[in-house]
C-alpha positions in Angstrom: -45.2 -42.6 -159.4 -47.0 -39.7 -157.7 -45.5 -40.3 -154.5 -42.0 -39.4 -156.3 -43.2 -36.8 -157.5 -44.6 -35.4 -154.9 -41.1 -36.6 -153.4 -38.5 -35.0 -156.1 -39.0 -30.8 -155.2 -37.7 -31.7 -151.6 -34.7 -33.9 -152.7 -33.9 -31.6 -154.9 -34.1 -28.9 -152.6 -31.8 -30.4 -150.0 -29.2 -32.0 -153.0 -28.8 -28.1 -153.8 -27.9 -27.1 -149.9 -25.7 -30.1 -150.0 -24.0 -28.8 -153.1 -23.9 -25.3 -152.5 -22.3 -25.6 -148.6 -19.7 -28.0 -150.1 -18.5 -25.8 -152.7 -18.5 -22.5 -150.1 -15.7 -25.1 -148.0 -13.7 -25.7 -150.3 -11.0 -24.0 -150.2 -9.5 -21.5 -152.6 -6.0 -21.4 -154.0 -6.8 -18.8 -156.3 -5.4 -15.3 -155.4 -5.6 -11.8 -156.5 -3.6 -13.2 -159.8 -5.2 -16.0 -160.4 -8.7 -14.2 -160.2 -7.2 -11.7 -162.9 -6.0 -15.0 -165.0 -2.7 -15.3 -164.0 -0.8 -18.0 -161.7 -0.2 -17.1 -158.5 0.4 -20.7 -157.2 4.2 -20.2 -158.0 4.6 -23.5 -159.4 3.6 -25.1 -156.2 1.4 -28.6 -156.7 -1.5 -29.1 -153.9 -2.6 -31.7 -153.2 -5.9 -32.5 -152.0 -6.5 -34.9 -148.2 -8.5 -35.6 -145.8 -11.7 -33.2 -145.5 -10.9 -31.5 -148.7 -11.0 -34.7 -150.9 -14.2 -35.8 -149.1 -15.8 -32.0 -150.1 -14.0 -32.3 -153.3 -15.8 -35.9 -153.8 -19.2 -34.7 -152.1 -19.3 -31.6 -154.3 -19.7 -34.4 -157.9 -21.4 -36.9 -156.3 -23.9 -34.2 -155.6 -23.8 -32.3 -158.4 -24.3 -35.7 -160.5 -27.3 -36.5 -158.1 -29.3 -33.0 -158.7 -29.0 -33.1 -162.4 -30.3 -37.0 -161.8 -33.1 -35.8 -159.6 -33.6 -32.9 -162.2 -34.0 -35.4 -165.1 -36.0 -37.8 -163.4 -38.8 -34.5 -162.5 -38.7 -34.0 -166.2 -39.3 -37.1 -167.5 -42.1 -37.9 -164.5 -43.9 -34.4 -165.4 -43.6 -35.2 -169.3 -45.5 -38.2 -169.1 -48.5 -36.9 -167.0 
């Protein structure tokens, strides 16, 4: 058990670099109306593919994992 502790800090400091870099990729098809709350799509439907899905997929995976690893640092430290 102390070996994952010891362990934990570093995954979770990579799982947040992960995360982070994947959601600065994504692309954004938010405009100047969209950041103001309107629609500026103009009723037109994207559709995620290729590298987009995968950063779309990467970016929950990942964010799943960190709250994971979080947990798991929690749980380790309350019952030392």
């Amino acid at each position: 058990m102390n070996l994952v502790a010891q362990i934990l800090p570093y995954g979770e400091i990579i799982l947040s670099i992960i995360l982070v870099t994947s959601i600065l990729f994504q692309q954004s098809s938010a405009g100047v109306g969209g950041a103001l709350g309107g629609n500026d799509t103009g009723g037109f439907h994207h559709t995620r593919r290729g590298f987009e899905k995968f950063l779309f997929y990467l970016s929950i995976v990942d964010g799943i994992l960190l709250a994971l690893f979080a947990l798991l640092s929690i749980i380790i430290k309350a019952n030392s």
